[in-house]
C-alpha positions as a Markdown table, in Angstrom:
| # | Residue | x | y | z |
|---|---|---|---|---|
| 1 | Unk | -60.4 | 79.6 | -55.8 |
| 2 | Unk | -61.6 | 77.8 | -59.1 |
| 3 | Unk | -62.1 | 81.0 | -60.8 |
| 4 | Unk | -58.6 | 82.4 | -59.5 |
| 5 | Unk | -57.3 | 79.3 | -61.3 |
| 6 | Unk | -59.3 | 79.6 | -64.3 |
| 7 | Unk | -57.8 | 83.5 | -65.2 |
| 8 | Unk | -54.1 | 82.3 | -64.2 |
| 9 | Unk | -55.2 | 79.6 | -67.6 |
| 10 | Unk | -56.6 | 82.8 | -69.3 |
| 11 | Unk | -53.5 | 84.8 | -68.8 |
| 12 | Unk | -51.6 | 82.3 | -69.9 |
| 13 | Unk | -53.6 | 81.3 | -73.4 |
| 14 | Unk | -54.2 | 85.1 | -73.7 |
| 15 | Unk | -49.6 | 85.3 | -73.7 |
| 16 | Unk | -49.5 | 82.3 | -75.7 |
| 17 | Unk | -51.6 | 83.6 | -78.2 |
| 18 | Unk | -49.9 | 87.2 | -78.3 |
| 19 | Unk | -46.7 | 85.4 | -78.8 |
| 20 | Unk | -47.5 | 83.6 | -82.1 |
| 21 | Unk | -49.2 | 86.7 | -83.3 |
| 22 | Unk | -45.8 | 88.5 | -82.5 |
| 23 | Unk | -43.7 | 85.6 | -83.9 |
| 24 | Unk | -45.9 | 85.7 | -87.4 |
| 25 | Unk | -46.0 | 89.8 | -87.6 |
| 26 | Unk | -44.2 | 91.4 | -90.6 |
| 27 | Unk | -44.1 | 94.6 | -88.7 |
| 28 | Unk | -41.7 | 95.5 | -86.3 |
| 29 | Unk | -43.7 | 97.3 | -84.2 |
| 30 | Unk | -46.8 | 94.7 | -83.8 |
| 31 | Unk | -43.8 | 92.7 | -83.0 |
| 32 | Unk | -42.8 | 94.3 | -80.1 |
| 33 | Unk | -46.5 | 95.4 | -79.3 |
| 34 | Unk | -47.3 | 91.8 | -79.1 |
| 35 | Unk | -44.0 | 90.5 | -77.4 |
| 36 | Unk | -45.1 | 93.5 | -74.5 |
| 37 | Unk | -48.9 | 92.0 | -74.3 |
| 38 | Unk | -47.3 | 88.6 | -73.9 |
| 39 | Unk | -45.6 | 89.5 | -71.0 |
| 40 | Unk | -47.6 | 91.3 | -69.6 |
| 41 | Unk | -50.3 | 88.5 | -69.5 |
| 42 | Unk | -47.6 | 86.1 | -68.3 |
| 43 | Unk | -46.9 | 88.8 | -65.4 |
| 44 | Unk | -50.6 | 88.9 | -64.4 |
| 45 | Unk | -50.7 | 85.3 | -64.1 |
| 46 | Unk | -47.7 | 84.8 | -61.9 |
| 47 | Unk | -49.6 | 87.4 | -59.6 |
| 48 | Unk | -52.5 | 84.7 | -59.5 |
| 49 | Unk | -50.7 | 82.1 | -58.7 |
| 50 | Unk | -48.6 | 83.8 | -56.2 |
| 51 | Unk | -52.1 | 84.9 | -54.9 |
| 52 | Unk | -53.5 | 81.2 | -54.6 |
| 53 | Unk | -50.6 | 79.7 | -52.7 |
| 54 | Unk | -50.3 | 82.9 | -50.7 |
| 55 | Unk | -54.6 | 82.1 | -50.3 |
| 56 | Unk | -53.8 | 78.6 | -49.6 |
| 57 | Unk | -50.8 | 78.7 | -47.0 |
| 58 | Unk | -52.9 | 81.5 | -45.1 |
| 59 | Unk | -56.1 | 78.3 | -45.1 |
């Protein structure tokens, strides 16, 4: 379950990251690129964490 934890971190440093590379882009288009890859890593780890306490209810 460590390692489930440890991506739900990644996902979330990975979005973090997207988002000031989308907040410093001149372009508009790596703008919204970015903003999309932010999400989408946020997204992946809400699915982790919904998958550890759905893990951890079922224990």
């Amino acid at each position: 379950m460590e390692d489930m934890k440890a991506s739900a971190e990644k996902m979330r440093a990975e979005a973090n990251y997207a988002e000031q590379i989308a907040r410093s882009a001149t372009d508009l288009q790596k703008r919204e690129l970015y903003e999309r890859l932010a999400a989408h890593f946020r997204q992946l780890a809400d699915e982790i964490e919904k998958a550890i306490a759905n893990r951890s209810e079922a224990e």
